[in-house]
C-alpha positions in Angstrom: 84.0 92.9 105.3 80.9 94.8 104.1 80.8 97.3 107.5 83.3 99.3 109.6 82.9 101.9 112.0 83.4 105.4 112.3 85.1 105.7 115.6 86.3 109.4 116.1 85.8 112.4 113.7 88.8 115.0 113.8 88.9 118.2 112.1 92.2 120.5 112.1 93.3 123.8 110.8 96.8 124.3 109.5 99.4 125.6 111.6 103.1 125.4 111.7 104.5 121.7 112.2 106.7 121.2 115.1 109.7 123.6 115.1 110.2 123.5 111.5 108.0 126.1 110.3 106.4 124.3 107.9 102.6 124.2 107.5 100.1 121.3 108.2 97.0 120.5 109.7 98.0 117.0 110.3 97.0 117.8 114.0 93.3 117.2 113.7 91.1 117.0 117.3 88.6 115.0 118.1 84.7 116.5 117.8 81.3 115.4 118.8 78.6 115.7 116.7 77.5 115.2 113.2 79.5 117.4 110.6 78.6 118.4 107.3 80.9 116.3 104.2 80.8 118.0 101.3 82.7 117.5 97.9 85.7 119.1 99.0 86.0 117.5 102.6 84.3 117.7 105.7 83.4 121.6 106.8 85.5 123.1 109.2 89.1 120.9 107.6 91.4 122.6 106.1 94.6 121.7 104.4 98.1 123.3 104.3 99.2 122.1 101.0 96.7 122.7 98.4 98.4 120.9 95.9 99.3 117.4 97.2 96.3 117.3 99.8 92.8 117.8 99.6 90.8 118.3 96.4 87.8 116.2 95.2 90.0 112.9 95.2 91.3 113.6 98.3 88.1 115.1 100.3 87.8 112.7 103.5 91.3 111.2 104.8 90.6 107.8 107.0 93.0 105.4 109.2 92.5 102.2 110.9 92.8 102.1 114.7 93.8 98.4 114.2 97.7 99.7 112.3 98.2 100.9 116.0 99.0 98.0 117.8 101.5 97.0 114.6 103.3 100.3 114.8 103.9 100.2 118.4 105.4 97.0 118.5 107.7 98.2 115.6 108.7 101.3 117.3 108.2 101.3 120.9 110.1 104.5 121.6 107.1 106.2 119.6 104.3 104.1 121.4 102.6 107.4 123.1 102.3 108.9 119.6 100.2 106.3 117.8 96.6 106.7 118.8 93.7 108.2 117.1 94.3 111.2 115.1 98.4 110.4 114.9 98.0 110.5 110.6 96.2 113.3 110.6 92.9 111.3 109.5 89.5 112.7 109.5 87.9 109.2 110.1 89.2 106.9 112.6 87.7 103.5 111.3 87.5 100.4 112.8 86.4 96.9 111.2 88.5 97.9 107.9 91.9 98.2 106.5 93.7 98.4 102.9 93.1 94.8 102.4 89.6 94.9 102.8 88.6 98.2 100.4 88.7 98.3 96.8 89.5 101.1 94.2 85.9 102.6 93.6 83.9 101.0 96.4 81.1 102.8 97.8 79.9 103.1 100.8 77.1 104.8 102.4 78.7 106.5 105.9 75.6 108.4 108.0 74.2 110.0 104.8 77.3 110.5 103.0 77.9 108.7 100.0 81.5 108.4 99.5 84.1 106.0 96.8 87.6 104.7 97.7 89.7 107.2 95.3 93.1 106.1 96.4 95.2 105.5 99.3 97.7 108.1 100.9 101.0 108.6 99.7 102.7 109.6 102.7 105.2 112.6 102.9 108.2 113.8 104.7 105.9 115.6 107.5 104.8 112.3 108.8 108.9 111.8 110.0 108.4 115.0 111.3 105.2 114.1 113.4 106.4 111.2 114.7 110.2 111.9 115.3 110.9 109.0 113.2 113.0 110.2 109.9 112.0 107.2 107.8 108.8 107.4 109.0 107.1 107.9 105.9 109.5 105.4 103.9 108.0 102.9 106.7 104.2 103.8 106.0 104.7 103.2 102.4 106.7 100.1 102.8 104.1 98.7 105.6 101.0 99.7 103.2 99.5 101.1 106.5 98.7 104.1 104.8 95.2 105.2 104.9 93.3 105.8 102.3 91.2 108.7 100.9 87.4 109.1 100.0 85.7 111.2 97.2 82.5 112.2 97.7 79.5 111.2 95.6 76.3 112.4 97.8 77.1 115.0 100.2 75.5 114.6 104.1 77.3 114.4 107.2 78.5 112.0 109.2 79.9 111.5 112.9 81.4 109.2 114.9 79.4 106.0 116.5 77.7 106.3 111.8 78.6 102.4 110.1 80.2 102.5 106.8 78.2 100.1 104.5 79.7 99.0 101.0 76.9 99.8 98.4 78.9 99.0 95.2 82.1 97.3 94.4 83.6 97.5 90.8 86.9 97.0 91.2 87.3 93.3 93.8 90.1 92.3 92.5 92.1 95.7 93.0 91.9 95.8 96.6 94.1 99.1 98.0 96.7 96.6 99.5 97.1 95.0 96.1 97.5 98.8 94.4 99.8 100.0 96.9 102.5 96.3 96.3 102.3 96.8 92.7 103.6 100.2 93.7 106.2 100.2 95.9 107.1 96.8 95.6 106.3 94.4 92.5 107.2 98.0 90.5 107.4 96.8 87.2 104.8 94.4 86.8 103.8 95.1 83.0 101.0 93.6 83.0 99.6 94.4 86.2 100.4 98.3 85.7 98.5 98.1 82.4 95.1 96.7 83.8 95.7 99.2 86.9 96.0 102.2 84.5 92.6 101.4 82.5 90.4 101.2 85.9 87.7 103.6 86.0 87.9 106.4 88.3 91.9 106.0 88.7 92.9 109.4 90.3 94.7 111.0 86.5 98.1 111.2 88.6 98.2 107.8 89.1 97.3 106.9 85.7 100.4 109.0 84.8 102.4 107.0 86.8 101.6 103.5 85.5 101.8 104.8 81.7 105.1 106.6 82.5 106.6 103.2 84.5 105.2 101.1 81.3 106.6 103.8 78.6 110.3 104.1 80.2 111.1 101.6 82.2 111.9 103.1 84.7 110.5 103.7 88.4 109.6 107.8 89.8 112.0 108.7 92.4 110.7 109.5 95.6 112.8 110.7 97.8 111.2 114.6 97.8 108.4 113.3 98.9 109.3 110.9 101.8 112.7 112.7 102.5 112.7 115.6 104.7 114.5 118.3 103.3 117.6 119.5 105.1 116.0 123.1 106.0 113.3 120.9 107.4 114.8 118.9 109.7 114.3 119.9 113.5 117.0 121.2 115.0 
């Protein structure tokens, strides 16, 4: 698939998350319009967490609407919650999914020019959002993750723009293939080594692949995808 398209833009500001207190601006709305996508994300977004979210490798956060219809069938109790905007996305694509994007593609969006840097790793706030506690367990189990964009040419974009690949250095590392080696085929020596020498690999996950490689062992997770006890809603 060389197209996709944009099919809502949402922007959000942080504010606190449920009843927990914690902040997030994981509740992004809808707007209409072009908007202006600079390096560090598109203008008006913000980010809670400065340090796990947002950044150069983490400017533009975007979700396929066709994960929907899988997640609703799996948790049917949630159904109501999984629409546009439920992952906190900035683009709502259609056309496209992890399977069909590779590590460094580029693709010209309205006049953005924007590369795959990564896809999400998804937190403890998602079980929060969704009322589900293993929710983000399930996201990074499912690869239905989204996936983040860095920006190369800043412009703007809006929703009704077609993403249209430009450049593809990476085809055989599609994000679907990045995100089994892992969380599933974890120790995969030889796969981790040609996945930490691929240009433009975000430095953490380099990190990650030479630390798996140098000790054997895999990270734990469970602060990240565990919601801490204080957390939890009452």
């Amino acid at each position: 698939m060389t197209t996709f398209e944009v099919l809502e833009l949402r922007l959000g500001r942080a504010a606190p998350l449920g009843s927990t207190g914690a902040l997030s601006a994981i509740d992004k709305q809808r707007v209409h319009g072009p908007v202006s996508v600079g390096h560090s994300g598109c203008e008006g977004d913000e980010q809670a967490d400065r340090k796990h979210h947002g950044g150069p490798h983490k400017a533009v956060h975007a979700y396929s609407a066709s994960h929907f219809a899988a997640w609703t069938r799996e948790i049917p109790a949630r159904a109501d919650r999984f629409r546009p905007g439920a992952f906190g996305e900035n683009l709502v694509v259609d056309g496209i999914s992890e399977s069909g994007l590779c590590l460094g593609d580029r693709w010209r969006i309205g006049s953005v020019l924007v590369e795959v840097s990564q896809g999400r790793q998804p937190c403890w706030k998602l079980n929060i959002r969704f009322d589900v506690p293993d929710m983000a367990r399930r996201v990074q189990d499912t690869g239905r993750t989204g996936w983040y964009f860095r920006v190369i040419e800043p412009g703007s974009v809006m929703a009704g723009d077609h993403g249209r690949l430009s450049a593809r250095p990476n085809p055989a590392w599609s994000l679907a293939r990045i995100s089994h080696l892992l969380y599933h085929d974890r120790m995969n020596r030889p796969a981790l080594v040609e996945f930490a020498d691929l240009p433009g690999l975000p430095e953490s996950w380099r990190r990650l692949a030479m630390s798996r490689l140098a000790s054997g062992r895999i990270e734990d997770w469970s602060r990240r995808i565990e919601t801490p006890r204080s957390r939890s809603p009452a």
